[in-house]
Structure formats: C-alpha cells, structure tokens
BANU-93091 format. One line per 2 residues: for each residue y, x, z of C-alpha. Coordinates in Angstrom, 3 decimals. Layout:
BANU-93091
Y,X,Z ~ ...
//
This chain:
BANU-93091
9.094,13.527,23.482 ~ 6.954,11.218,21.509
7.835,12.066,18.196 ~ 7.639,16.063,18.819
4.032,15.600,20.411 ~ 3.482,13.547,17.212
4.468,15.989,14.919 ~ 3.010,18.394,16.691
-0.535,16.941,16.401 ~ -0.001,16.425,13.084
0.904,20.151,11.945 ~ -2.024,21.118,14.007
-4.162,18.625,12.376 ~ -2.392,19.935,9.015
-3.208,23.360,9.295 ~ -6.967,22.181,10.063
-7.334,20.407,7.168 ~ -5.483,23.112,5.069
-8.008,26.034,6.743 ~ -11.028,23.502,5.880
-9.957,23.070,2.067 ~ -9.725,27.194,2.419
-12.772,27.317,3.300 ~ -14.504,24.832,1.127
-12.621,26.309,-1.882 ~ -14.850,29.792,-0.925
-18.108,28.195,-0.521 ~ -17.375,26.704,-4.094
-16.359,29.713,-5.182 ~ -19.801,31.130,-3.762
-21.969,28.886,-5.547 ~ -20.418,28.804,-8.489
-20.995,32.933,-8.556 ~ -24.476,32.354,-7.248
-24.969,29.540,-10.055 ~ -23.813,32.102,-12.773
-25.920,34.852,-11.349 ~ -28.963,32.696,-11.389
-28.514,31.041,-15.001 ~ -28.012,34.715,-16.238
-31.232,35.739,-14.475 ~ -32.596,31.895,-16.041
-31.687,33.368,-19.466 ~ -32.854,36.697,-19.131
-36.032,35.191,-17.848 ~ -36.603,32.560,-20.256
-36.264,35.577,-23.273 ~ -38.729,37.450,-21.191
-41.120,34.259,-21.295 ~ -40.538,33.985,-24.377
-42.765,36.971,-25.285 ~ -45.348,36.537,-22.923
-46.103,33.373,-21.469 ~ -47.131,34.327,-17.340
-43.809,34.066,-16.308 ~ -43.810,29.838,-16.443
-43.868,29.715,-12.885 ~ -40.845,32.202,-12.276
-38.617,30.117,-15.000 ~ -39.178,26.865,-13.389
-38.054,27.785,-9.986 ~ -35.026,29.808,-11.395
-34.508,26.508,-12.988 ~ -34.954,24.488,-9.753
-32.620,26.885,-8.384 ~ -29.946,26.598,-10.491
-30.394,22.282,-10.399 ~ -30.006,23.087,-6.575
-26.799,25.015,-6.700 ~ -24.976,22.383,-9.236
-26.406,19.754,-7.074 ~ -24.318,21.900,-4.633
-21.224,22.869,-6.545 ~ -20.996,19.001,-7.174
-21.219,18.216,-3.262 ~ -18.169,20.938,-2.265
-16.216,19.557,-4.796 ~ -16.200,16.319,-3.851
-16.005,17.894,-0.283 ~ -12.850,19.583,-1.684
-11.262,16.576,-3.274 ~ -11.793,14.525,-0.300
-10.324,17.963,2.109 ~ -6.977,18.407,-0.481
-6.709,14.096,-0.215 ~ -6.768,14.337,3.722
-4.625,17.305,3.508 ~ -2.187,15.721,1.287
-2.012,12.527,3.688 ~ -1.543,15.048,7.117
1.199,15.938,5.191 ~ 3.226,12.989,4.120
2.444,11.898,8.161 ~ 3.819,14.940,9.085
6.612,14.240,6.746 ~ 7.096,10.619,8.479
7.048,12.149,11.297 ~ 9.662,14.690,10.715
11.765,11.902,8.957 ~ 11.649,9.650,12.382
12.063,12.632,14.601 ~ 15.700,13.683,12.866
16.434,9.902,12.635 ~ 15.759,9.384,16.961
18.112,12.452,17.554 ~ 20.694,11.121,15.151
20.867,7.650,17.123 ~ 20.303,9.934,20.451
24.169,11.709,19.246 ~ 25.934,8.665,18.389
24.587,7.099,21.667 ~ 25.752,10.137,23.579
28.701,9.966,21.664 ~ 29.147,6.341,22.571
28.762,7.450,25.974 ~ 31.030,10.050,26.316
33.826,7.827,24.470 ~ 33.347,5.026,27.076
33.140,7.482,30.442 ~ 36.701,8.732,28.599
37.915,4.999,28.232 ~ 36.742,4.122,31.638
38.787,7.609,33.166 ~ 41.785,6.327,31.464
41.501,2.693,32.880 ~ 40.989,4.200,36.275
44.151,5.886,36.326 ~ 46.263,3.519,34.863
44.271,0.354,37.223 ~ 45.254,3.589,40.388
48.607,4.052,38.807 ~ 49.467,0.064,39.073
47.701,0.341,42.542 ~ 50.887,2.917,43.648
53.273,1.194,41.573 ~ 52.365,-1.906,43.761
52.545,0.054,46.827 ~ 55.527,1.744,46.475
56.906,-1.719,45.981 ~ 55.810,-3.285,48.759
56.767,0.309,50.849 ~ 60.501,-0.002,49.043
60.327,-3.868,50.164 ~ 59.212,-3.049,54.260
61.921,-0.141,53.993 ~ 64.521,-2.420,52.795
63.682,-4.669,55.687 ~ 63.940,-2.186,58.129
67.210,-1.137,56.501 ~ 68.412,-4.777,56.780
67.273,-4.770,60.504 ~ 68.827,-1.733,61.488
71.896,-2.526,60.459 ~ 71.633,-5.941,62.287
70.913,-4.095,64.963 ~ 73.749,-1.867,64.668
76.417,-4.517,64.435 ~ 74.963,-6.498,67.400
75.156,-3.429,69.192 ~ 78.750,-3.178,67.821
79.730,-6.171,68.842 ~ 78.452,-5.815,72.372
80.401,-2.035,72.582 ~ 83.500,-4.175,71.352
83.007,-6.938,74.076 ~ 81.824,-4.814,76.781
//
C-alpha cells in the first residue's frame, strides 16, 4: 500500500526528472550549434572588417551575441548538472524504495507463514482437546452403563427371589 504508492511517485517523479535532463541536454545542444554558427559568422565577419572598416558595428553585436549564448551554454549546464544530480537521487529513492517494498512482503510471508503454522497447531489441539472430550465421555457413558448393568441385575435377583418365595 504505502510503499507501492511510494515507489510509484517516485518512478513518476524519475521519469520527470529523466525527460527534463532530455530536454535540457537539447537546448544545450541548441546553443552550443547556435554558438558555433555565430563565432563562424564572428570570424567570417571580423576578416571582412578587416578590409574595410564599416562593419564595427555588425562585429560587436555578433560578439555580444556569442557572450550571450556562452553566458547561456554555461546556465543549461549547470541546469543539467543540477537535472542528472536530482535524477541520480530519484533514483537511489526509488531504489530505497524498492529495497523496503521486497523487504515488507518478505516479513508479510513469514508472518503469513507464521499464521498458517499456528491455525494448523491450533486444528491439531482442537481435535486432540475434542478427542479427550469423547474419551471422557465414553468413560463416564461406560461408567452410567455399568451402573445400570449392576442395577439390573439387582433387580433381576430381587425379582428372583420373590418368583422363588412366591
């Protein structure tokens, strides 16, 4: 009960984490295309500058740009250390929790086992406390029938003895 809704939350929780790092592993990848794209197009345009100096303006906001983007690329990847970290924590949880969950039905078969071993025990002392309970009975039957026995045949030699004196 408690453990599966555990370990449930935690795969689910898991799987977020692992779709996040996913996801901030393609922005990275993004940025670090659009970084490479723009210190080509830095390169190409500091060579043009170089032979004719009106393109000053153009250079220092490719340059600008491409600060912006490592500024960037520096941010996801601490994004993505701090995603894989989380992700690597859901998962030793979810490990925990996977751990305690096989250890709760272990103790839940040895107490069912437990169980079932006693409810046999009991069964057994049942019959054998009911089969003293006839034993005892059958005595006491044997004992009144022994009586009677004893009776009727006082009976009978009374009634012998009165035949004989009659």
């Amino acid at each position: 009960g408690e453990f599966q809704a555990r370990l449930e939350a935690t795969e689910k929780a898991r799987d977020e984490a692992s779709k996040e790092v996913s996801e901030a592993d393609r922005r990275h990848q993004q940025v670090l295309r659009d970084c490479e794209r723009l210190e080509a197009q830095l390169a190409q345009m500091r060579k043009e500058e170089a032979s004719k100096s009106d393109g000053a303006g153009d250079a220092a906001w490719m340059q600008s740009e491409v600060d912006r983007l490592r500024a960037a690329s520096a941010d996801m990847w601490r994004d993505l250390a701090g995603e894989r970290a989380e992700n690597s924590d859901l998962k030793e949880e979810l490990t925990d929790a996977r751990k305690a969950m096989r250890e709760a039905e272990g103790q839940a078969r040895c107490a069912t086992e437990k169980l079932s071993t006693s409810e046999q025990r009991l069964e057994a002392e049942r019959e054998k406390s009911q089969g003293l309970q006839l034993s005892s009975e059958l005595e006491e039957e044997q004992g009144k029938s022994k009586e009677l026995h004893e009776s009727l045949d006082a009976l009978r030699r009374d009634l012998e003895t009165a035949a004989e004196a009659a």
